[in-house]
BALOBA-1460 file (C-alpha; in Angstrom, 3 decimals):
// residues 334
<rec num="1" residu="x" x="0.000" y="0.000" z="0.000"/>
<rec num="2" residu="x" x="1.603" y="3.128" z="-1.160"/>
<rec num="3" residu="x" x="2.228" y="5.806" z="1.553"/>
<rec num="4" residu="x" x="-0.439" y="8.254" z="2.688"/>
<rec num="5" residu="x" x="-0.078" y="12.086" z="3.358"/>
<rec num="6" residu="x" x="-1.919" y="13.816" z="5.796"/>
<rec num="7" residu="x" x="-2.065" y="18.017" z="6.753"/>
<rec num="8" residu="x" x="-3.731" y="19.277" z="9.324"/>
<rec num="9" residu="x" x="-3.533" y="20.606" z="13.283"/>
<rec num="10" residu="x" x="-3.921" y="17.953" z="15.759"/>
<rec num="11" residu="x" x="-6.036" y="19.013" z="18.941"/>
<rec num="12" residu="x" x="-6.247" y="17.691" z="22.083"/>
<rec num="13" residu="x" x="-10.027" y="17.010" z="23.570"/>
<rec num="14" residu="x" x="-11.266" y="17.404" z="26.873"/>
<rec num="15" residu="x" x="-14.680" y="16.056" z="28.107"/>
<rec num="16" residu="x" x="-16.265" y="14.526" z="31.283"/>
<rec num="17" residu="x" x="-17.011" y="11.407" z="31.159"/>
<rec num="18" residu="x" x="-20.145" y="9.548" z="29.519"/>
<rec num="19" residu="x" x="-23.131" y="12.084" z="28.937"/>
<rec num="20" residu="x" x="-22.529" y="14.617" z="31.863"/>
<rec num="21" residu="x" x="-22.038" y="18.515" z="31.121"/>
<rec num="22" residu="x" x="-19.327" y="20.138" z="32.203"/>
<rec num="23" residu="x" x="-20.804" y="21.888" z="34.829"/>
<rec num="24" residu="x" x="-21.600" y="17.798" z="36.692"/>
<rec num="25" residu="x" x="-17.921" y="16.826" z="35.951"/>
<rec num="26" residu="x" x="-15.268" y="17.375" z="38.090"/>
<rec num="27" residu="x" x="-12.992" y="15.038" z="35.929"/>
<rec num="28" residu="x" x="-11.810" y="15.256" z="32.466"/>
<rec num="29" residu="x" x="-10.578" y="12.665" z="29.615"/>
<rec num="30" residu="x" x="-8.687" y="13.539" z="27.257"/>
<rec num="31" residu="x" x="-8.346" y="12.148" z="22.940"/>
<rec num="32" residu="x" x="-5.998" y="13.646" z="20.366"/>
<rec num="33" residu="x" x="-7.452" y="14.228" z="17.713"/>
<rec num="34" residu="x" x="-8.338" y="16.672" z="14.269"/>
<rec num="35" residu="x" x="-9.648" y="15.939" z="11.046"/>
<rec num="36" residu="x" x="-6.839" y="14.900" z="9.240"/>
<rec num="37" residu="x" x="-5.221" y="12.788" z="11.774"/>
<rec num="38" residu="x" x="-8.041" y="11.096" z="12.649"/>
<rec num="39" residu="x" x="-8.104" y="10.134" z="9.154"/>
<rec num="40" residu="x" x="-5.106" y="8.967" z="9.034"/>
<rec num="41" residu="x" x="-4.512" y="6.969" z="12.394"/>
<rec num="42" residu="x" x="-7.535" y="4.933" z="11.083"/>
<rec num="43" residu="x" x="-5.850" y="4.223" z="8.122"/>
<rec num="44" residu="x" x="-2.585" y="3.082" z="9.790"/>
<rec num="45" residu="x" x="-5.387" y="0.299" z="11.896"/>
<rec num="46" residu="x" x="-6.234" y="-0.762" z="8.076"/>
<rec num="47" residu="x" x="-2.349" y="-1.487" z="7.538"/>
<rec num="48" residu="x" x="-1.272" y="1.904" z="6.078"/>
<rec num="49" residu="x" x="1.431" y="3.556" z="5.217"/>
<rec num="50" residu="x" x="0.718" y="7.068" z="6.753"/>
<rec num="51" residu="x" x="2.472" y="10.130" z="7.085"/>
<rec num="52" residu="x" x="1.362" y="13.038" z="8.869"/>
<rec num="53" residu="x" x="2.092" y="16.632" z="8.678"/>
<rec num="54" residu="x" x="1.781" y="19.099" z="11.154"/>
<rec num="55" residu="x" x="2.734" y="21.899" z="13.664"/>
<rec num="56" residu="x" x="2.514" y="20.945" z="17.445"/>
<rec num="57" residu="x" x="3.979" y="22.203" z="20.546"/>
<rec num="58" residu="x" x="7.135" y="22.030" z="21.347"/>
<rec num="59" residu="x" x="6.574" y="20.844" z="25.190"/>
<rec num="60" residu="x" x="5.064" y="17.734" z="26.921"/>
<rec num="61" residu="x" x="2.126" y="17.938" z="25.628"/>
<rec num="62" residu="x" x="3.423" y="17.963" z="22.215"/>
<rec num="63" residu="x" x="5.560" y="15.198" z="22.859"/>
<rec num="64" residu="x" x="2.911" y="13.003" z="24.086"/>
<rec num="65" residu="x" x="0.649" y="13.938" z="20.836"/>
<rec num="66" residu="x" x="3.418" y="12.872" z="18.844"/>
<rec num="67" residu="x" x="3.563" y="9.755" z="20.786"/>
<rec num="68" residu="x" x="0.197" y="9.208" z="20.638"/>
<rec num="69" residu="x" x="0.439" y="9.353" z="16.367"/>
<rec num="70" residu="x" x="4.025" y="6.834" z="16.639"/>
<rec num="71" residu="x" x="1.444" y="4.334" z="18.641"/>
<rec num="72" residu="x" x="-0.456" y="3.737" z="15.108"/>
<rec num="73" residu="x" x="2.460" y="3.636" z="13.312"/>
<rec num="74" residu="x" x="1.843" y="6.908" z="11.921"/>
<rec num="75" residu="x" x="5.509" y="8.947" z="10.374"/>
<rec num="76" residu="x" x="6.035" y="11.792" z="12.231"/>
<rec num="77" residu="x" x="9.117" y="13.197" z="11.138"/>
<rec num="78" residu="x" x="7.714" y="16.212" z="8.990"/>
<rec num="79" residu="x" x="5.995" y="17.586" z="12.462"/>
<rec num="80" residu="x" x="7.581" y="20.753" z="13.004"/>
<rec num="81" residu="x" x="7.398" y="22.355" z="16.612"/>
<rec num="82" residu="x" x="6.120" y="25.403" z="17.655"/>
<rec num="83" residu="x" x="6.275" y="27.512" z="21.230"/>
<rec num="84" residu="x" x="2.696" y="28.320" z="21.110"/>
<rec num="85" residu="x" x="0.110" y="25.568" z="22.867"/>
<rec num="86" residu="x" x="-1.806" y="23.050" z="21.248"/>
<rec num="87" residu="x" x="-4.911" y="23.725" z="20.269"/>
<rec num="88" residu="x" x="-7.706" y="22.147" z="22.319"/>
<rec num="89" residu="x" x="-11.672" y="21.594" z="22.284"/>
<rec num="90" residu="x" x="-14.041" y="20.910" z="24.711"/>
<rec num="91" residu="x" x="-17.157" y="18.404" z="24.375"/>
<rec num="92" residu="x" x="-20.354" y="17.943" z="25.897"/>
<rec num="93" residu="x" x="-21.395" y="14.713" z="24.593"/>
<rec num="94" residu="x" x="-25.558" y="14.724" z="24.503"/>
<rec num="95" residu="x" x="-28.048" y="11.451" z="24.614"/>
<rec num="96" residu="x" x="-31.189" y="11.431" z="23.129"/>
<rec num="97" residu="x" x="-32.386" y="14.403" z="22.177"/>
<rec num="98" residu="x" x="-29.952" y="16.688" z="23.905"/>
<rec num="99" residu="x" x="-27.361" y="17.311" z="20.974"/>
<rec num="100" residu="x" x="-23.604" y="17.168" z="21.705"/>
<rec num="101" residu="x" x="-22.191" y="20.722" z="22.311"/>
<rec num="102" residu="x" x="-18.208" y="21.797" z="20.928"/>
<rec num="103" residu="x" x="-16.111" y="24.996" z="22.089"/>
<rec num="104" residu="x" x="-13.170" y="25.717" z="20.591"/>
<rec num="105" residu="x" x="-9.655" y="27.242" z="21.909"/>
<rec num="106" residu="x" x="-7.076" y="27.349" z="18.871"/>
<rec num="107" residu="x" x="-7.231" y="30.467" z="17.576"/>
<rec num="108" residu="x" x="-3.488" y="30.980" z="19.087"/>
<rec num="109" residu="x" x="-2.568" y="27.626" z="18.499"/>
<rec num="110" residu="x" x="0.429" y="25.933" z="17.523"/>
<rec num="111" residu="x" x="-0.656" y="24.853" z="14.177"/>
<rec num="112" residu="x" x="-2.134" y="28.657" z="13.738"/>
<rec num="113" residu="x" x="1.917" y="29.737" z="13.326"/>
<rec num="114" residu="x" x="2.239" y="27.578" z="10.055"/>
<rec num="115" residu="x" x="3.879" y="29.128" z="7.306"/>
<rec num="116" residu="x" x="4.679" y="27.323" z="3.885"/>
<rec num="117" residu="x" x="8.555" y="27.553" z="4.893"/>
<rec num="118" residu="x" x="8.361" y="25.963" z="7.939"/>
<rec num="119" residu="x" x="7.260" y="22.121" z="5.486"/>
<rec num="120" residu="x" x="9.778" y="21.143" z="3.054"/>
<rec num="121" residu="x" x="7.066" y="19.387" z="1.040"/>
<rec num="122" residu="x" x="9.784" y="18.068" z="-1.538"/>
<rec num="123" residu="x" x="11.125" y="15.490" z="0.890"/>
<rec num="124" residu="x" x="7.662" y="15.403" z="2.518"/>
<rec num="125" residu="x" x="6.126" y="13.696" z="-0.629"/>
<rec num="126" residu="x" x="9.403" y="11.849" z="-1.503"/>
<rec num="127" residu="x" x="7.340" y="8.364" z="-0.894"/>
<rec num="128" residu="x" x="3.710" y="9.823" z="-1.246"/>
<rec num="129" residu="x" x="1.418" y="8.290" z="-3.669"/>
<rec num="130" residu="x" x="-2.028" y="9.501" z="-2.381"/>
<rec num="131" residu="x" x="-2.451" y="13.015" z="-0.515"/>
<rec num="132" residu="x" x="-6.010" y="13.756" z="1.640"/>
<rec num="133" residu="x" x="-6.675" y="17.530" z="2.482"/>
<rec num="134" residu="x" x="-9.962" y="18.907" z="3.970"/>
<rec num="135" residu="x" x="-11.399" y="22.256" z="4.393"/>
<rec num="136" residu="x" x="-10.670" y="22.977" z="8.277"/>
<rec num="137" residu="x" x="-6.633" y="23.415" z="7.375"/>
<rec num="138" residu="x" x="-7.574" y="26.201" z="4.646"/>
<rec num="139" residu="x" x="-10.257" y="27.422" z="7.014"/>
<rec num="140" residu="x" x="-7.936" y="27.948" z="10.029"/>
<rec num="141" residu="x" x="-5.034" y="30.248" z="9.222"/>
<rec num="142" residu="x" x="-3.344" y="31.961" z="5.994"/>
<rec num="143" residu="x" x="-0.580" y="30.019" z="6.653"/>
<rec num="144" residu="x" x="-2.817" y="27.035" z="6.850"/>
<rec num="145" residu="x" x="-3.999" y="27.539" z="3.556"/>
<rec num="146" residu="x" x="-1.037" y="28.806" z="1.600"/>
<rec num="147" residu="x" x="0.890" y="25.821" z="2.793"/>
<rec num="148" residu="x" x="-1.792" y="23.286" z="1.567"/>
<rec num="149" residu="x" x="-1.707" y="25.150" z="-1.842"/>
<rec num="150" residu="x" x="2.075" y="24.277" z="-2.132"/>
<rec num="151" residu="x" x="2.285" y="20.704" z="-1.165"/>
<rec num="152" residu="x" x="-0.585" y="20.064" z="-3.462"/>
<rec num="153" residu="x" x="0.876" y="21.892" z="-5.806"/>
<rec num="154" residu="x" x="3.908" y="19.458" z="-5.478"/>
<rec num="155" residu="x" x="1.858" y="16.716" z="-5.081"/>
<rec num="156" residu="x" x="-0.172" y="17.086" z="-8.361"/>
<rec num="157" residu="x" x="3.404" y="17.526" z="-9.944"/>
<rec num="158" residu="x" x="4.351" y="14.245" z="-8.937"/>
<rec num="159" residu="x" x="0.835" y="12.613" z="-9.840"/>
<rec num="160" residu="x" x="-0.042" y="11.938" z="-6.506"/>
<rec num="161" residu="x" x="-4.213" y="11.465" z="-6.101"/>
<rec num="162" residu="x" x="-5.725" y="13.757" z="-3.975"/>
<rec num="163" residu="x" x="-8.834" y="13.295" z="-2.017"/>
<rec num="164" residu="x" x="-10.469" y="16.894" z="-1.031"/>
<rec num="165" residu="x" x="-13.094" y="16.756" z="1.441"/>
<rec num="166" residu="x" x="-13.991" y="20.300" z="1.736"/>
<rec num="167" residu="x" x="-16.002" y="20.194" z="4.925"/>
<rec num="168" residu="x" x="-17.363" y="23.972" z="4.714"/>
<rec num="169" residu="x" x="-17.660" y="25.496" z="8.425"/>
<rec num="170" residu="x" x="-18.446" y="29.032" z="7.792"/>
<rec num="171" residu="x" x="-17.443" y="29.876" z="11.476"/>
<rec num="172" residu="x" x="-13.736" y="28.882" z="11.211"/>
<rec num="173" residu="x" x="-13.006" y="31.158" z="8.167"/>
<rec num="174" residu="x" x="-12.268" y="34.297" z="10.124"/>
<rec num="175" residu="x" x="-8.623" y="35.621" z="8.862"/>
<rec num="176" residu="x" x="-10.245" y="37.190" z="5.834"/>
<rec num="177" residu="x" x="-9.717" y="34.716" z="3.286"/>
<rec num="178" residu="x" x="-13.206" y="33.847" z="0.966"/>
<rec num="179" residu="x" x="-14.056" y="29.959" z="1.761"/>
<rec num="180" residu="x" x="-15.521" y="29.974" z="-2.157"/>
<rec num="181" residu="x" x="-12.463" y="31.331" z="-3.635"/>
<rec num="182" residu="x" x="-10.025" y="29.100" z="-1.286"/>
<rec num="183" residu="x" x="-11.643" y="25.913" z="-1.720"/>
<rec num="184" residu="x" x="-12.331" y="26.397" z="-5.932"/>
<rec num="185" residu="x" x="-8.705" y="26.915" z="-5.699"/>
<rec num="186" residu="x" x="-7.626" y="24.057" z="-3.847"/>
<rec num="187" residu="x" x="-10.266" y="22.098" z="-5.406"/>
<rec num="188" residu="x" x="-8.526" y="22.492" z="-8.879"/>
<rec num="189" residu="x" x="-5.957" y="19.963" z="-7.882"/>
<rec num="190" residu="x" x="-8.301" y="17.407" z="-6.378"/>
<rec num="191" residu="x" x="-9.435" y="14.192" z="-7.944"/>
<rec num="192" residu="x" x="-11.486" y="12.542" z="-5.917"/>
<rec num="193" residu="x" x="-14.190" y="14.761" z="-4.029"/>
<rec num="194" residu="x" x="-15.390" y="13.502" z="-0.527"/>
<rec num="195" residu="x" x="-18.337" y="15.184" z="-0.346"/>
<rec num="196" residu="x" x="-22.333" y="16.294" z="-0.795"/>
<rec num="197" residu="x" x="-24.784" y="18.231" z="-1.649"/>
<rec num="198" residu="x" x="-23.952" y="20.991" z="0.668"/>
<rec num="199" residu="x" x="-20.399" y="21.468" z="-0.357"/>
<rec num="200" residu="x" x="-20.789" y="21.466" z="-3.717"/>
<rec num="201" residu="x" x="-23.482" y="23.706" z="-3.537"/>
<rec num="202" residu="x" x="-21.229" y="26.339" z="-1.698"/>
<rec num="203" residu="x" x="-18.105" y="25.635" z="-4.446"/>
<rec num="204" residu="x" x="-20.465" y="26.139" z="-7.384"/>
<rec num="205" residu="x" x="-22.512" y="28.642" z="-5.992"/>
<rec num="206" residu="x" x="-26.064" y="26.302" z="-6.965"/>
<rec num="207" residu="x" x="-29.186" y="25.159" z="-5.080"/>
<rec num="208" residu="x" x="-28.824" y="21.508" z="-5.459"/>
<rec num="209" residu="x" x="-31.498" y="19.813" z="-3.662"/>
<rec num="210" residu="x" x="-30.898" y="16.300" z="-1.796"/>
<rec num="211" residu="x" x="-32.566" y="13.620" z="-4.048"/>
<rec num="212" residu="x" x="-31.121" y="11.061" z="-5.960"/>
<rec num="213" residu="x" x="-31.332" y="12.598" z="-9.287"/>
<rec num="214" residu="x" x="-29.963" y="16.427" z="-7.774"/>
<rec num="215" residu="x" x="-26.938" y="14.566" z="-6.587"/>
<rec num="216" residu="x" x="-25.812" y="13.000" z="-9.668"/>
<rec num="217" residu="x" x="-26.413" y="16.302" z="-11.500"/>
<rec num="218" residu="x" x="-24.898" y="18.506" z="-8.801"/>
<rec num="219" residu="x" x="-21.763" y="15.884" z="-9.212"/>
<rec num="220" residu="x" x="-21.797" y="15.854" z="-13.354"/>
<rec num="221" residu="x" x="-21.486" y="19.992" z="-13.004"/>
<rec num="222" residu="x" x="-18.636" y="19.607" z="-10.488"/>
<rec num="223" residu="x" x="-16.675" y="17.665" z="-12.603"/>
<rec num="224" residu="x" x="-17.128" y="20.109" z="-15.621"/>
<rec num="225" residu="x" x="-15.860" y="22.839" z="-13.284"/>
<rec num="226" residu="x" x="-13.400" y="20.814" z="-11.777"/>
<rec num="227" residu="x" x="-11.921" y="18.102" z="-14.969"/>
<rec num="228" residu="x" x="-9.436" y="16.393" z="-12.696"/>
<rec num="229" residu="x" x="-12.073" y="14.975" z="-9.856"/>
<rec num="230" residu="x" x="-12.671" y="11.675" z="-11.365"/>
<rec num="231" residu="x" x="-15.317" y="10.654" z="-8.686"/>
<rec num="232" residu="x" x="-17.912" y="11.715" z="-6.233"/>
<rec num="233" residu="x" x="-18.633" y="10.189" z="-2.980"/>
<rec num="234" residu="x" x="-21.101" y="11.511" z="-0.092"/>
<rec num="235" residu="x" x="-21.642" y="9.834" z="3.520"/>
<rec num="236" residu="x" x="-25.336" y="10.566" z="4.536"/>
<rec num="237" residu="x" x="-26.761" y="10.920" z="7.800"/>
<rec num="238" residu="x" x="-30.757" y="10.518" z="9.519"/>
<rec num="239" residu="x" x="-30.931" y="11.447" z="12.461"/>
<rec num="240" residu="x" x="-33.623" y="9.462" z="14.391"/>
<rec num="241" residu="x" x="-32.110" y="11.291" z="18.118"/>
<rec num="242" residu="x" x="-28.520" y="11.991" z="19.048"/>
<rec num="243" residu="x" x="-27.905" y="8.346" z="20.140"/>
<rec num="244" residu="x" x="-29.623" y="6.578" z="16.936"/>
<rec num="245" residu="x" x="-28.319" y="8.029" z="13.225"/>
<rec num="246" residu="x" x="-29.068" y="5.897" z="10.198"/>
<rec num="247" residu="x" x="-25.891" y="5.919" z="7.821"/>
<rec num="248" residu="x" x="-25.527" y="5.657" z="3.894"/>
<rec num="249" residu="x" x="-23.428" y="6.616" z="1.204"/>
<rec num="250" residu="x" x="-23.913" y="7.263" z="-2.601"/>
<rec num="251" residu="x" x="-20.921" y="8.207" z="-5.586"/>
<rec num="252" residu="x" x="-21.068" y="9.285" z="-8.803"/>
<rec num="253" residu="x" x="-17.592" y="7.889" z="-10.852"/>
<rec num="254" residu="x" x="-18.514" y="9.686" z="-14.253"/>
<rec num="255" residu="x" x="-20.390" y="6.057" z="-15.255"/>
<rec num="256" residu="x" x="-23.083" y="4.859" z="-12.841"/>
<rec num="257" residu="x" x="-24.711" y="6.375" z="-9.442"/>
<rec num="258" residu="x" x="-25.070" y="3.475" z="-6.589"/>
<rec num="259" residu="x" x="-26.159" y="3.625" z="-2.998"/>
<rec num="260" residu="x" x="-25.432" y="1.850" z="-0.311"/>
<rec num="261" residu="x" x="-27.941" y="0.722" z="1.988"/>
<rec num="262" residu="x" x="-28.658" y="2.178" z="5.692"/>
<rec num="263" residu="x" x="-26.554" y="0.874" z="8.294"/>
<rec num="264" residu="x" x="-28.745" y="1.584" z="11.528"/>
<rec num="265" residu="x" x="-26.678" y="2.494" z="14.573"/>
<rec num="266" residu="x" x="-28.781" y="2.816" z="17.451"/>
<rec num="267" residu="x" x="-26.854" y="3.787" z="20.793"/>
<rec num="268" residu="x" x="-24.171" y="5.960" z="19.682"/>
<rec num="269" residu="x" x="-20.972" y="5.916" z="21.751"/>
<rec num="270" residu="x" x="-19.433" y="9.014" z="20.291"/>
<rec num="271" residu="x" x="-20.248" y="10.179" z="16.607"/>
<rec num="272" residu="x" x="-16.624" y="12.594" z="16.682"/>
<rec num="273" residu="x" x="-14.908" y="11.594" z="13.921"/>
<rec num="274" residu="x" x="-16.759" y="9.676" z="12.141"/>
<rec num="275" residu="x" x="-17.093" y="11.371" z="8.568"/>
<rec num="276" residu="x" x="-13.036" y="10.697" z="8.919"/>
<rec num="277" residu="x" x="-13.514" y="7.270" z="9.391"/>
<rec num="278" residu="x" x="-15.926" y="7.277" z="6.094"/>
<rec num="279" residu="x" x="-12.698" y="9.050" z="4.462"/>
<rec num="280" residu="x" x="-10.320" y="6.758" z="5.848"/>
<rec num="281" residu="x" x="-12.415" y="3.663" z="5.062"/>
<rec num="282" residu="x" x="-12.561" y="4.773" z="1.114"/>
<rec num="283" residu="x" x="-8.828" y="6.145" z="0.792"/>
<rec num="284" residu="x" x="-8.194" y="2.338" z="2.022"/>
<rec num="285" residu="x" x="-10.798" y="0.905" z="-0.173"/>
<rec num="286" residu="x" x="-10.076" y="2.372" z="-3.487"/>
<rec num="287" residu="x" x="-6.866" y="0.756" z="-3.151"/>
<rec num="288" residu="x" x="-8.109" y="-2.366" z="-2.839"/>
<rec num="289" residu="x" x="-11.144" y="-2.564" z="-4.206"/>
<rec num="290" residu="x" x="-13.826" y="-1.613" z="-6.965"/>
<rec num="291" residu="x" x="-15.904" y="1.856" z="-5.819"/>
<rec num="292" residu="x" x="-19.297" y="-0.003" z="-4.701"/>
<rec num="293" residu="x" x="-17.033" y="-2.478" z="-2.333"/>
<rec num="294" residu="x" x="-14.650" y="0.870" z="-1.303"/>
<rec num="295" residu="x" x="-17.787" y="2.872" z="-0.440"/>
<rec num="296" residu="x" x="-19.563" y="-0.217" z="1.073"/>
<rec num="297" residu="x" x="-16.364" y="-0.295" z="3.175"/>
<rec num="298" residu="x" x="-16.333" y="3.111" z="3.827"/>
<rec num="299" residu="x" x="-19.665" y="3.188" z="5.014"/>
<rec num="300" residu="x" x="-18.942" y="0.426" z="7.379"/>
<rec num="301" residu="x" x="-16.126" y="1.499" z="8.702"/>
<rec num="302" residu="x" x="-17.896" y="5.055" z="9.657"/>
<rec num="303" residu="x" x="-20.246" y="3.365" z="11.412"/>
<rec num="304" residu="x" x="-17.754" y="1.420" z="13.307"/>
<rec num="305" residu="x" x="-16.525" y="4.623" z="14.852"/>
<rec num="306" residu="x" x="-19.954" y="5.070" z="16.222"/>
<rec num="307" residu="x" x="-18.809" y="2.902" z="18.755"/>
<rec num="308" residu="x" x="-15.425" y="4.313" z="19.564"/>
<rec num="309" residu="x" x="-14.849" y="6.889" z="22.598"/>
<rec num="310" residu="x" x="-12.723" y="9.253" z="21.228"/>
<rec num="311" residu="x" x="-12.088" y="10.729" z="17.948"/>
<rec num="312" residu="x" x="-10.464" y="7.686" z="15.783"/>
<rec num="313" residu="x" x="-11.993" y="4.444" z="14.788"/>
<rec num="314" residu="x" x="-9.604" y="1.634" z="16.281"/>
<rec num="315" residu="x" x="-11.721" y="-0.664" z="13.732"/>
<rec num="316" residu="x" x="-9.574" y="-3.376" z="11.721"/>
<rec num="317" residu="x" x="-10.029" y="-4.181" z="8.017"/>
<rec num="318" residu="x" x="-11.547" y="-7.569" z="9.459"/>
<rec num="319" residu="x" x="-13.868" y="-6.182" z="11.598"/>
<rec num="320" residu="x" x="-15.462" y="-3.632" z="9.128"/>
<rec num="321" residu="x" x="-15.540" y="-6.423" z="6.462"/>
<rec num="322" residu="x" x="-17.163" y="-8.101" z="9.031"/>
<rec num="323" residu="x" x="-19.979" y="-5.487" z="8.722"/>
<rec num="324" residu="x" x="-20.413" y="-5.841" z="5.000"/>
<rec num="325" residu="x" x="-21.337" y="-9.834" z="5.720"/>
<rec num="326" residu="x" x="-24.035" y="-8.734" z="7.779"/>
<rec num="327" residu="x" x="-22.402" y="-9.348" z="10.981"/>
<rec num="328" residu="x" x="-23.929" y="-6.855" z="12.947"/>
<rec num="329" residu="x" x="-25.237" y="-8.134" z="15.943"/>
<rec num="330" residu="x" x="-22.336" y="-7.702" z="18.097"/>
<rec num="331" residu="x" x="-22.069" y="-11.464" z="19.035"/>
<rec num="332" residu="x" x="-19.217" y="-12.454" z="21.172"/>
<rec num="333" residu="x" x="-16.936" y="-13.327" z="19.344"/>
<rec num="334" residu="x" x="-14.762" y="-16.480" z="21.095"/>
C-alpha cells in the first residue's frame, strides 16, 4: 500500500465522562485528535502507510501527541514544533435528544503559526502516492492555507491522487480569506471529491437539492468545473435522536450512481470523527477494491466509529468487512 499524506492541526479534547455537562464533571478525559489525523490513524489500523504533517507544541504535551500518532504507526518526522500551545476543544457529549455541544480554543494555536517555509514538502512527498486535504486546514489560518496550496501543488506535480473533502464550516473562516475562492482553488488539484450536496453547492454557488437525481447532477457539473475529480462520494446521515443516526453513502464515478444501503446504529458511543472514518475507510478501499465495495467499506467502517470513545476508529479491516457480511449483531466473538 503506497504511503499516505496527511495536513492538518492535531487538537487535544477534553470532556467529562459519559453524557454529563461540564458543569456535573469534576474530571476530564482527554483524545488527540483533528480531522486529518483522525483520518489517518484509522488508516494506519487498516495497515497503512501514513504520514502526517503538522505543527505541534514544542513541550510535553506535544511530545505526548506525537507519541500518541508513533502508537499507530503513523511517520512523524515532517511535524515541526512550535512555542505556542496546542490547540484544544471541549465536548459535551448529549443522549437522546440533547445534541452534543463543541467549544473551541485554537485560535493561538500551535498549528495557527504555520507558514509554507516551515514544510519542506519536496522530501515530505518523496514516498507519497495519495495526498487527503480537507477544508478545516484552509479554514484555520493563511498560513494554513497557503501551505496546503504548495504541497498540493507538489503533489499534483508528482501525480499523486488527492482526495479533497472540503467540509465547509463558515465559522472557522475568520482571517479574511473567501471559503468559495479558497476551496475552488484548492479544489482544482483534487481528484477525488469527498463530499455532498452541501459542499458542492457552496463551491459552485447552486441550489442543489438532496434527491437522488440532484446529486448526480450537482456531481456531473462539479466535474465540468473541476476536470481532474474523477469521482464523487457523499456519507449521509438521519438522524432518528442523538444516540440513533441511520448511515448511507452514494458516488457518482462519471459512469453509474449506486447507494449503499442504511446501516442503523442505534446507541451511539461518540459520533466525533466519524465522517473521517468514512474518508479513511474509502482512501483504504479504493486501493483495494472496486468503488461499490470501497464505499460499502467506507460506510462500514464510519459506522464502526460510532462505537469508539474518542475521535479515531480503532476498527480493523476484518472487523469492518465483518460489517459488509451482515455481521452486525455484536455477538461475542470467542
Amino acid at each position: 500500500m503506497s504511503q499516505i499524506i496527511t495536513f492538518g492541526e492535531v487538537l487535544m479534547r477534553l470532556s467529562p465522562e459519559g453524557n454529563k455537562k461540564f458543569i456535573q464533571a469534576n474530571l476530564l478525559e482527554f483524545y488527540f485528535g483533528g480531522t486529518e489525523v483522525n483520518v489517518g490513524i484509522s488508516i494506519a489500523n487498516f495497515g497503512g502507510d501514513v504520514k502526517h504533517i503538522s505543527c505541534i507544541s514544542d513541550d510535553f504535551v506535544g511530545d505526548t501527541a506525537i507519541s500518541y500518532l508513533r502508537k499507530f504507526g503513523v511517520d512523524t518526522s515532517a511535524i515541526v514544533r512550535s512555542q505556542r500551545p496546542l490547540g484544544v476543544y471541549f465536548l459535551e457529549v448529549g443522549a437522546v435528544m440533547r445534541p452534543s455541544t463543541i467549544s473551541y480554543n485554537r485560535s493561538h494555536s500551535s498549528f495557527s503559526e504555520i507558514q509554507p517555509s516551515m514544510v519542506n514538502w519536496e522530501k515530505s512527498l518523496e514516498d507519497g502516492k495519495w495526498f487527503h486535504w480537507t477544508g478545516i486546514t484552509p479554514a484555520l489560518c493563511k498560513g494554513g492555507y497557503e501551505t496546503l496550496k504548495e504541497g498540493l501543488i507538489f503533489a499534483k506535480k508528482k501525480g499523486m491522487i488527492i482526495s479533497a473533502d472540503p467540509t465547509y464550516r463558515k465559522g472557522l473562516w475568520k482571517y479574511g480569506q473567501n471559503p468559495k475562492e479558497a476551496l475552488v482553488d484548492l479544489l482544482n488539484y483534487s481528484t477525488i471529491f469527498i463530499g455532498g450536496i452541501d459542499e458542492i453547492n457552496e463551491v459552485l454557488d447552486t441550489k442543489f437539492g438532496y434527491s437522488n437525481e440532484d446529486f448526480i447532477e450537482a456531481s456531473q457539473q462539479l466535474m465540468l468545473k473541476f476536470p481532474s475529480i474523477e469521482k464523487v462520494f457523499e456519507k449521509i446521515r438521519t438522524a432518528v435522536n442523538s444516540s440513533w443516526n441511520k448511515i448511507r453513502a452514494r458516488m457518482w464515478n462519471g459512469k453509474e450512481f449506486r447507494e449503499t444501503k442504511d446501516l442503523d446504529i442505534t446507541h451511539i458511543i461518540d459520533r466525533i470523527g466519524t465522517g473521517d472514518a468514512f474518508a479513511a475507510g474509502l482512501i483504504y478501499g479504493l486501493q483495494h477494491y472496486d468503488d461499490v465495495k470501497s464505499m460499502e467499506f467506507a460506510s462500514a467502517a464510519s459506522a464502526l466509529k460510532h462505537t469508539y470513545e474518542g475521535d479515531v476508529n480503532f476498527s480493523s479491516v476484518n472487523e469492518v468487512l465483518g460489517i459488509l457480511e451482515g455481521n452486525i449483531t455484536g455477538r461475542l466473538n470467542r
